[in-house]
C-alpha positions as CSV (number, residue, x, y, z in Angstrom):
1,X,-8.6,-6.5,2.9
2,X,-10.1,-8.8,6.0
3,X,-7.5,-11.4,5.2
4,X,-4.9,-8.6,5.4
5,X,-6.2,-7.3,8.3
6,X,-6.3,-10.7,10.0
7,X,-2.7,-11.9,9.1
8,X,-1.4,-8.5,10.7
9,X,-2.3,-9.4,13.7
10,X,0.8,-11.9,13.5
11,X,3.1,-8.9,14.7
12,X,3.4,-6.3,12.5
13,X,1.5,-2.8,12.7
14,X,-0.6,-1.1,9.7
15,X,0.7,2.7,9.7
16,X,-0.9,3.2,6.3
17,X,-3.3,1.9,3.6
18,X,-2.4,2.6,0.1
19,X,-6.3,2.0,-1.9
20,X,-6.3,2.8,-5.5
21,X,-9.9,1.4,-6.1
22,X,-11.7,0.8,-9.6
23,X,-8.4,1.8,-11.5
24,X,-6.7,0.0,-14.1
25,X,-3.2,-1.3,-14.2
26,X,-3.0,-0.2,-17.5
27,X,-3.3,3.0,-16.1
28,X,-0.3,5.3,-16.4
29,X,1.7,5.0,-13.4
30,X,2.0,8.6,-12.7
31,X,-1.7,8.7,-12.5
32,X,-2.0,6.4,-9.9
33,X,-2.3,8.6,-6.4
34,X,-1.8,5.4,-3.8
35,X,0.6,3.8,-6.0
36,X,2.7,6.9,-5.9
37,X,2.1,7.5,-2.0
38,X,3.4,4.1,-1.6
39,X,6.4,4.5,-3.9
40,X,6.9,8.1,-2.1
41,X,7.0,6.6,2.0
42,X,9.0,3.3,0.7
43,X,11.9,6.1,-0.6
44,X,11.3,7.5,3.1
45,X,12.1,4.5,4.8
46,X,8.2,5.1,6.1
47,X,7.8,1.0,6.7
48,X,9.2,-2.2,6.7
49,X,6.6,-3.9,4.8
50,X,4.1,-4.1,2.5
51,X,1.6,-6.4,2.9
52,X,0.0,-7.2,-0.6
């Protein structure tokens, strides 16, 4: 999360962070509460970016 932190200070402004700690991928998606926030603002136009 530092590194992220750190590289958006290269212009670009954190409105929101997605976290879906200790959960598997293998998970299904629909049980993945910040995966599906994220999915939910991206259809809102909510950002530009994701930073990853």
């Amino acid at each position: 999360m530092a590194q992220i932190l750190d590289y958006a200070k290269n212009g670009y402004s954190i409105v929101k962070t997605y976290s879906d700690e200790a959960l598997s991928g293998f998970l299904d998606a629909n049980k993945i509460e910040g995966l599906n926030d994220l999915i939910t603002d991206a259809k809102r136009f909510y950002f530009s970016y994701v930073l990853v």
